[in-house]
KETI-976305 format. One line per field, with one value per residue (C-alpha): residue in three letters; x, y, z. Coordinates in nm, 2 decimals. Each point is the difference from the previous one (the first is absolute). Layout:
residuo (ALA  ...)
east (X  ...)
north (Y  ...)
up (Z  ...)
This chain:
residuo (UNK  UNK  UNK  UNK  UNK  UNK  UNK  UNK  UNK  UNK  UNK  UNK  UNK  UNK  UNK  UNK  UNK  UNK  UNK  UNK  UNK  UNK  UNK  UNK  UNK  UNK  UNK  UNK  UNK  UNK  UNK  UNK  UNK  UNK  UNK  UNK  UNK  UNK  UNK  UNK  UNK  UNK  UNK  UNK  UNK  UNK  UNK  UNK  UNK  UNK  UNK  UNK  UNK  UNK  UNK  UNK  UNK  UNK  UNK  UNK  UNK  UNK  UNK  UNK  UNK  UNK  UNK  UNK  UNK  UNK  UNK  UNK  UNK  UNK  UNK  UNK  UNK  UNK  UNK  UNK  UNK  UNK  UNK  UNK  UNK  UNK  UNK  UNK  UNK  UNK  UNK  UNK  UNK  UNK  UNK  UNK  UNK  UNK  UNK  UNK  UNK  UNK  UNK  UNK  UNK  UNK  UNK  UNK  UNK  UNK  UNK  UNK  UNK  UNK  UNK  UNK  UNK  UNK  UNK  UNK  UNK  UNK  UNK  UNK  UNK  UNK  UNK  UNK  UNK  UNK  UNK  UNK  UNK  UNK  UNK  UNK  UNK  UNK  UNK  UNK  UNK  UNK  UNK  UNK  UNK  UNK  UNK  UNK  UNK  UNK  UNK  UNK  UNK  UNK  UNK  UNK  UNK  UNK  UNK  UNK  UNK  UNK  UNK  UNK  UNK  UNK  UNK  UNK  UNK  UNK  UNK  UNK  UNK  UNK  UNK  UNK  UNK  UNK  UNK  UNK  UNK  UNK  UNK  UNK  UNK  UNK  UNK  UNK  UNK  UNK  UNK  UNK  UNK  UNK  UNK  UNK  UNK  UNK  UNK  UNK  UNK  UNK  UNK  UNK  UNK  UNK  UNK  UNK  UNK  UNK  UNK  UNK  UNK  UNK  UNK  UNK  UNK  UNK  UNK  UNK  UNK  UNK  UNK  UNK  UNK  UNK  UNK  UNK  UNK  UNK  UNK  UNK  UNK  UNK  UNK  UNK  UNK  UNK  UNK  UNK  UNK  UNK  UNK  UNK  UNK  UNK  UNK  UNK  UNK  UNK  UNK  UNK  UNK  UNK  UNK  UNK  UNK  UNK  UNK  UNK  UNK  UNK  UNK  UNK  UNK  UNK  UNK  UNK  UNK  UNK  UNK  UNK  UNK  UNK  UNK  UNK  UNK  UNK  UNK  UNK  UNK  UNK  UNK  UNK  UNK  UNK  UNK  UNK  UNK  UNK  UNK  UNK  UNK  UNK  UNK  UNK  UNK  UNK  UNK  UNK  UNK  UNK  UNK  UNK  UNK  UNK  UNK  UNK  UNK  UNK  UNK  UNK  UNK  UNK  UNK  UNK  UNK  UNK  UNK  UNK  UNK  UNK  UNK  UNK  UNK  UNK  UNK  UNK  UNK  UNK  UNK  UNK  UNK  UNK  UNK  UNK  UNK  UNK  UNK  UNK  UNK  UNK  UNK  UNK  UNK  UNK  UNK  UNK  UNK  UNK  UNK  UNK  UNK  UNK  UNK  UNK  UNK  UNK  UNK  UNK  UNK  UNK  UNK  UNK  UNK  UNK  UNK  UNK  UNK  UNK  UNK  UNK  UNK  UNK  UNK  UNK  UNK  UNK  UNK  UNK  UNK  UNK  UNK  UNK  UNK  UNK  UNK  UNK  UNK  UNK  UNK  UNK  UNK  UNK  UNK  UNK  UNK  UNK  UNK  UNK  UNK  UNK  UNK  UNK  UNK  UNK  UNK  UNK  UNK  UNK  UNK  UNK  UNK  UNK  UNK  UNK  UNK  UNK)
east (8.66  -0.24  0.21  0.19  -0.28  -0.12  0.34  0.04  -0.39  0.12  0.30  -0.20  -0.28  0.32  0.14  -0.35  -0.03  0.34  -0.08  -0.33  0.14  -0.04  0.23  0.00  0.27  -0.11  0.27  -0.03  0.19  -0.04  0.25  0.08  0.01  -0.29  -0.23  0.13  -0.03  -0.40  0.00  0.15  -0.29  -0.29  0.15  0.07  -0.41  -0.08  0.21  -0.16  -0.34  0.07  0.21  0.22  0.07  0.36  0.03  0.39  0.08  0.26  0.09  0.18  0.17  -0.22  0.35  0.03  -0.36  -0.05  0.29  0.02  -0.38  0.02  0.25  -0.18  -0.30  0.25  0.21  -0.38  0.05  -0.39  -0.19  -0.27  -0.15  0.19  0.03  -0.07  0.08  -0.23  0.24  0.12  -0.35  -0.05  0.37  -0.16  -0.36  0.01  0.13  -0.23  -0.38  -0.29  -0.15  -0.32  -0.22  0.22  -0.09  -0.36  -0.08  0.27  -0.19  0.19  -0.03  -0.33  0.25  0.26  0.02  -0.09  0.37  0.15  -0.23  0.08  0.38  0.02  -0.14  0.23  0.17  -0.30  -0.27  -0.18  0.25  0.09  0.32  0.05  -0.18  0.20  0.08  0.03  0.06  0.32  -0.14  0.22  -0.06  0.24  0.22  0.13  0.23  -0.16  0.30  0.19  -0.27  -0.05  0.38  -0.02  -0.28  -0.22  -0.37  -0.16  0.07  -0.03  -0.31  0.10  0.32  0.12  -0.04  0.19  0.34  -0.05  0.00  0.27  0.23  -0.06  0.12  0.32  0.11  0.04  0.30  0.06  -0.36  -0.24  -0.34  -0.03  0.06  0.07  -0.05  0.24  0.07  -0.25  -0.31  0.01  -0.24  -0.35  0.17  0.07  -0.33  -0.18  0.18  -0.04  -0.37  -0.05  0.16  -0.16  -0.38  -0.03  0.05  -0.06  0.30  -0.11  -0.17  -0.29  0.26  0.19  0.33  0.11  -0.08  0.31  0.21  -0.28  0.06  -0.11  0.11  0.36  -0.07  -0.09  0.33  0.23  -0.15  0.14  0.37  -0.03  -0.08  0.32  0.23  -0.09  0.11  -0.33  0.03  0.30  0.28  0.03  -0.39  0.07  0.07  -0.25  -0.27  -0.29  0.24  0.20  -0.31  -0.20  0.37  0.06  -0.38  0.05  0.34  -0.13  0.22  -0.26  -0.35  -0.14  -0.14  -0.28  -0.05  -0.25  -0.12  0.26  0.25  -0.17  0.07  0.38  -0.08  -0.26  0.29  0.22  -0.13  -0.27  -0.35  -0.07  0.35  -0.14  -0.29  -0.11  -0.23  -0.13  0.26  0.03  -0.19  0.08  -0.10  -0.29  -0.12  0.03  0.27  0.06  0.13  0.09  -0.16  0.16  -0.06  0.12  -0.20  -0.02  0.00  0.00  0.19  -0.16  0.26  -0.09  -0.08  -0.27  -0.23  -0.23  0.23  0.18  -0.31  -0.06  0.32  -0.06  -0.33  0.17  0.19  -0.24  -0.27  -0.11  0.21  0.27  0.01  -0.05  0.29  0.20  -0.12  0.09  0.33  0.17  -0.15  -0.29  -0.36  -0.18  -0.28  -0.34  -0.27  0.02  0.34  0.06  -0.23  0.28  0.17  0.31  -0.09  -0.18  0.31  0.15  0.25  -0.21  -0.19  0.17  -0.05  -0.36  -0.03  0.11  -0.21  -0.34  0.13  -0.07  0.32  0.16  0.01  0.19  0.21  0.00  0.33  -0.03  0.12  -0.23  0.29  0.21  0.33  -0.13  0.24  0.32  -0.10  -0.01  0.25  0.28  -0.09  -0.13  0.27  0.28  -0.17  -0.10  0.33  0.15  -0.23  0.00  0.45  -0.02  0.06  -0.30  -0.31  -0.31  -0.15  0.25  -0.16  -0.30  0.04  0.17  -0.30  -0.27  0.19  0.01  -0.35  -0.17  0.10  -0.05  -0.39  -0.04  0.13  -0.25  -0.29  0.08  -0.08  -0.28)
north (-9.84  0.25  0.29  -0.10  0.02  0.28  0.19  -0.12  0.14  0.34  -0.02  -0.07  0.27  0.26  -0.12  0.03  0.32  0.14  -0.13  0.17  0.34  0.29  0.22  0.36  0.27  0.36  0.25  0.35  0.27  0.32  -0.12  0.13  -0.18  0.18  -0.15  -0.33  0.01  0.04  -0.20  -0.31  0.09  -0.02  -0.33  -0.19  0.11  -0.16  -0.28  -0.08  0.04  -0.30  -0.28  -0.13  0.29  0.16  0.30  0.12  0.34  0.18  0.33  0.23  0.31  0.27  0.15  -0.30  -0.20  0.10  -0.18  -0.29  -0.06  -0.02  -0.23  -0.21  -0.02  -0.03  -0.30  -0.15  0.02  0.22  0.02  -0.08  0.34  0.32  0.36  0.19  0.33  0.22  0.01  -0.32  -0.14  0.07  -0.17  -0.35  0.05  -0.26  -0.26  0.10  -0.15  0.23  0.09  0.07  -0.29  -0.05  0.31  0.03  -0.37  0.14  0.11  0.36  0.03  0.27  0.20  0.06  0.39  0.06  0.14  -0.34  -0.16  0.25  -0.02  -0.37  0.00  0.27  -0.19  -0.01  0.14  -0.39  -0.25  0.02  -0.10  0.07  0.13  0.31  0.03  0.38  0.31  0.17  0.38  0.34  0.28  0.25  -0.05  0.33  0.12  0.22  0.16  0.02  0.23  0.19  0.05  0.02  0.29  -0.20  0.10  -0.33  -0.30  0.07  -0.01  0.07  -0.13  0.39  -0.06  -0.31  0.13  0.33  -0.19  -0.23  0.29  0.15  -0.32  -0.02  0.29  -0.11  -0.17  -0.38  -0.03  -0.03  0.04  -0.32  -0.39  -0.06  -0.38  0.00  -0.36  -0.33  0.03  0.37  0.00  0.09  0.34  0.11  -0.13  0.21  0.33  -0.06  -0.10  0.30  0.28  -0.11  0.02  -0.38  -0.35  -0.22  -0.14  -0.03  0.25  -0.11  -0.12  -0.19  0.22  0.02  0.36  0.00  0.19  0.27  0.35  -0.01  -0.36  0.15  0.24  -0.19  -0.23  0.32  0.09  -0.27  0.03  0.38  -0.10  -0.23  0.20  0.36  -0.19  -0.04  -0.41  -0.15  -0.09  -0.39  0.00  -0.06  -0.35  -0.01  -0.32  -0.01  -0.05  0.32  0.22  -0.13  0.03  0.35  0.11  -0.16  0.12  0.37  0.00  0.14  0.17  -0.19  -0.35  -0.14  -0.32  -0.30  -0.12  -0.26  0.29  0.09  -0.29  0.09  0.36  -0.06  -0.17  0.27  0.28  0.17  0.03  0.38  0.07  -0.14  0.00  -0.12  0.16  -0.06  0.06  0.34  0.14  0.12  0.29  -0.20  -0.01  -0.35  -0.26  -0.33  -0.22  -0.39  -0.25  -0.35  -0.34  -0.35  -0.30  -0.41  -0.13  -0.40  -0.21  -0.20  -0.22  -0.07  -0.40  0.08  0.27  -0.03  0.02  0.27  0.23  -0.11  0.18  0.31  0.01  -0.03  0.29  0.23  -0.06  0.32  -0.04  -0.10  0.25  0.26  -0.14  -0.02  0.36  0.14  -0.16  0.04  0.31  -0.02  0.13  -0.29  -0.20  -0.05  0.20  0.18  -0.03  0.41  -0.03  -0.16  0.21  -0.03  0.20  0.24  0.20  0.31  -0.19  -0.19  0.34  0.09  -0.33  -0.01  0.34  -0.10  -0.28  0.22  0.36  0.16  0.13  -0.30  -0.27  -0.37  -0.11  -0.36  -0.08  -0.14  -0.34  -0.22  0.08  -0.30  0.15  0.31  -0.19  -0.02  0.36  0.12  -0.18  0.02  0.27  0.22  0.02  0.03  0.33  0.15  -0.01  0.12  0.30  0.05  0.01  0.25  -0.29  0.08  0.22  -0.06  0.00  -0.27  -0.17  0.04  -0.08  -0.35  -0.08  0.08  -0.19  -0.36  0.05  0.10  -0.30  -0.21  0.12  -0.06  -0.36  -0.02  0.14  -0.23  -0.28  0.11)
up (7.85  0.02  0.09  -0.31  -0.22  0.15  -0.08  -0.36  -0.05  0.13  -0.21  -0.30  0.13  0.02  -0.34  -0.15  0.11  -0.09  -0.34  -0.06  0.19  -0.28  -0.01  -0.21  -0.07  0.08  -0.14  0.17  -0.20  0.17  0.32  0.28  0.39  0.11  -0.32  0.05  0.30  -0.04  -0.26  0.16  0.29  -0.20  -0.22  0.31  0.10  -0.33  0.06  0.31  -0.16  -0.23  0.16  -0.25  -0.19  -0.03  -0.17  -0.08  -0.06  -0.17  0.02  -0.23  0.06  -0.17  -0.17  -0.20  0.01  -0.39  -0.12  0.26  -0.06  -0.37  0.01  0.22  -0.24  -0.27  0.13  0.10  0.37  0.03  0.35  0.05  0.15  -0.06  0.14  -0.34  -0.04  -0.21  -0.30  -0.01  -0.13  -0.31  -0.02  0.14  -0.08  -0.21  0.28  0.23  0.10  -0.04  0.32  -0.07  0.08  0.35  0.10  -0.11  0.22  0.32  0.30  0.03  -0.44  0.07  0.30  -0.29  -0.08  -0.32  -0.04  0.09  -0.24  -0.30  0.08  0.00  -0.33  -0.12  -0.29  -0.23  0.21  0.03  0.09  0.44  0.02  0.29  0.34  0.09  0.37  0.05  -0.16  -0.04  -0.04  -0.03  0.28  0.13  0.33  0.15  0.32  0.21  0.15  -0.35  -0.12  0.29  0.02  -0.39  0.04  -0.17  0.15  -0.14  -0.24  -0.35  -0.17  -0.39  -0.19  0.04  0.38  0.02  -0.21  0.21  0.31  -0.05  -0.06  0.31  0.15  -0.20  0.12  0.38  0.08  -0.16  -0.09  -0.29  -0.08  -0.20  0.03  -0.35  -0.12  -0.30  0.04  -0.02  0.02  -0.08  -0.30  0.20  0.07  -0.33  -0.15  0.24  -0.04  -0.38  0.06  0.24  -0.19  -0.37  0.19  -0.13  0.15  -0.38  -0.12  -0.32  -0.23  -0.19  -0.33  0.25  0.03  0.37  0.19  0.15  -0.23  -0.04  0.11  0.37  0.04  -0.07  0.21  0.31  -0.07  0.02  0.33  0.16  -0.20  0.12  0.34  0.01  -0.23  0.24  0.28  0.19  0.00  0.15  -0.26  0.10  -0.10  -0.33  0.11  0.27  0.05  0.23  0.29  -0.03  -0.08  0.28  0.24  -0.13  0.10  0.36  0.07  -0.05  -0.33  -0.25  0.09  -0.29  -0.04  -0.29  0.13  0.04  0.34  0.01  0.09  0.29  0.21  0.00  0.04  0.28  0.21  -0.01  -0.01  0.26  -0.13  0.04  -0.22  -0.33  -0.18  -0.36  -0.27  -0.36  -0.24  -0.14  -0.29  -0.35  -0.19  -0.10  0.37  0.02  0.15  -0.18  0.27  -0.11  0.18  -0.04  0.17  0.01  0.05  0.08  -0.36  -0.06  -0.33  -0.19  0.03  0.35  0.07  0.28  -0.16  0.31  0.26  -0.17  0.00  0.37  0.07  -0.22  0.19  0.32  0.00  -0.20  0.26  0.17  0.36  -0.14  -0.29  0.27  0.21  -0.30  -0.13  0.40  0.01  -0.39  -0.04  -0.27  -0.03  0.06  -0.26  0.17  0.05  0.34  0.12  -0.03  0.31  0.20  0.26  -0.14  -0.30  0.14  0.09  -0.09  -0.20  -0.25  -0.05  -0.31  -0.19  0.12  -0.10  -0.36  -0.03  0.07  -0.16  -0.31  -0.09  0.03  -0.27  0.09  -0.28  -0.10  -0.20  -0.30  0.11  -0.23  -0.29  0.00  0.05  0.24  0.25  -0.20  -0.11  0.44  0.12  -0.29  -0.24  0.22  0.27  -0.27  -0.18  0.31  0.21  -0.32  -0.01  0.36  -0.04  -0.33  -0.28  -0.18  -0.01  0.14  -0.35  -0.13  0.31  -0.05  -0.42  0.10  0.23  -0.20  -0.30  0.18  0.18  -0.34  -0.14  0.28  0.00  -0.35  0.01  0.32  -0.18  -0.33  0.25  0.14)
């Protein structure tokens, strides 16, 4: 009799517990095997850190995240915790929990960069949304051998530099100065040729019309439809994502990469260290570089049913170990004080970005992403315009006209808000 008892109590101690297990949905939108991969690592750590706790995460191929996401908020099927890019928040910033007072009572809140902090609060300059887990920022990736077969002496320092360069490259046998991203996710280069060759990184000028059909601006955006059209970018670049760029760099394709540290994980595996190197973007006529700097970060719904446990998660992964895990492995420069002091980063190869954190000449620039439709304005608008510049379709000034057109109006409905 007791052993029965004593079974029905476990039974009733299991189903008790089974009842009361939490469970939150983490969506992750910038995919690939190796970030879940980490991902899953770090959630099962947090899993094991609170018994009872089950944390499901779905992950969305980056290609088509904007669309599958919003229809997941749309048909009411929202996570609990999500991966936010940069330029999806001022899309959701309504849906998601301010930040603030988490962070000011969490033990690592006073470690936060002051960078982390600012970004997080991007979409009106108060409200965190989110705790950003690294920094996407632009620097330059070049071949040693292609230049020195090229006769390039060193890697370009001015715009002039870099178009001289890559045509030195094009002329050797199947290769090309340039990995062109004409496809998703392409946006960052054209803003900072347009950025770098006006002298000026504000979108907006001080009567809220968008720079980017100025002068310079339309300047900047021809340089890269004359790098393509002249032959110094590979012709399939027009249709070129992340992958292809980062393939054609490593494969010894182009000479050329402007990439974020993310890149240099794939690059790092394939090719030998003393072969490439990476520096600050080149400067314009104004003596300055504009490079973007984007991020994402852990963001929490207010729709979430466990606020608590839902923070505890966000906190988990944006701790200082684990950010600098995370930052080592997905390629990001990490959030807390003190973590450029790791050996990791103290290589040749972060050079560059470090560099263009702590130099003059260069100046990060911070998309606009607090507009409400800055996303549907990258990652549709964007794309179509620019592959049909890049392929002849239109001018860089019709370009440039239709951008500034939607973002103008998109920054006036913003500031009307404010």
């Amino acid at each position: 009799m007791r052993g029965l008892i004593g079974a029905i109590s476990a039974l009733a101690f299991l189903a008790g517990s089974a009842a009361s297990a939490e469970t939150l949905k983490l969506v992750e939108v910038i995919t690939s095997p190796e970030r879940t991969e980490v991902l899953q690592k770090q959630v099962d750590a947090f899993e094991a850190a609170n018994p009872g706790t089950e944390v499901e995460i779905v992950s969305l191929p980056w290609g088509q995240a904007f669309e599958k996401f919003a229809t997941m908020v749309a048909g009411g099927d929202i996570p609990d915790v999500v991966e936010m890019p940069d330029r999806w928040a001022g899309i959701y910033k309504d849906k998601l929990v301010d930040l603030n007072s988490r962070i000011a009572d969490w033990e690592y809140g006073k470690t936060l960069t002051q960078k982390a902090l600012d970004m997080g609060r991007q979409t009106d300059g108060k409200t965190a949304r989110m705790i950003p887990y690294g920094f996407y920022l632009r620097a330059l990736f070049y071949n040693k051998k292609l230049l020195e077969e090229a006769g390039v002496k060193e890697p370009p320092k001015t715009m002039e530099d870099f178009m001289a360069a890559s045509k030195a490259v094009s002329e050797l046998d199947g290769k090309y100065g340039y990995c062109l991203r004409g496809g998703p996710g392409g946006l960052n280069g054209w803003i900072m040729m347009a950025a770098t060759m006006n002298g000026d990184n504000t979108f907006f000028d001080e009567n809220g019309k968008s720079t980017l059909n100025q002068p310079g601006s339309v300047e900047g955006l021809q340089f890269l439809i004359d790098m393509y059209q002249n032959g110094y970018a590979p012709k399939d670049s027009v249709s070129w994502g992340f992958n292809e760029i980062v393939a054609g760099f490593y494969s010894g394709t182009c000479a050329f990469l402007d990439q974020d540290p993310d890149a240099l994980i794939a690059v790092a595996e394939r090719m030998d260290a003393e072969d490439f190197a990476v520096v600050p973007m080149p400067v314009g006529p104004a003596g300055k570089a504009f490079p973007t700097i984007g991020f994402a970060g852990w963001a929490m719904f207010d729709s979430t049913q466990n606020e608590d446990l839902s923070w505890k998660l966000i906190a988990h992964l944006s701790g200082p170990e684990a950010n600098k895990d995370w930052a080592k492995r997905v390629g990001v420069i990490p959030i807390h004080e003190g973590a450029d002091q790791d050996p990791h980063f103290k290589t040749e190869q972060f050079a560059g970005w470090f560099e263009t954190l702590n130099g003059e000449n260069y100046v990060p620039t911070v998309m606009p992403t607090y507009l409400e439709q800055f996303g549907y304005f990258a990652d549709s608008i964007a794309l179509e315009t620019s592959q049909e510049a890049l392929l002849g379709q239109i001018s860089a000034q019709e370009m440039a006209d239709t951008w500034a057109e939607f973002l103008t109006e998109e920054y006036g409905r913003w500031k009307a808000a404010q």
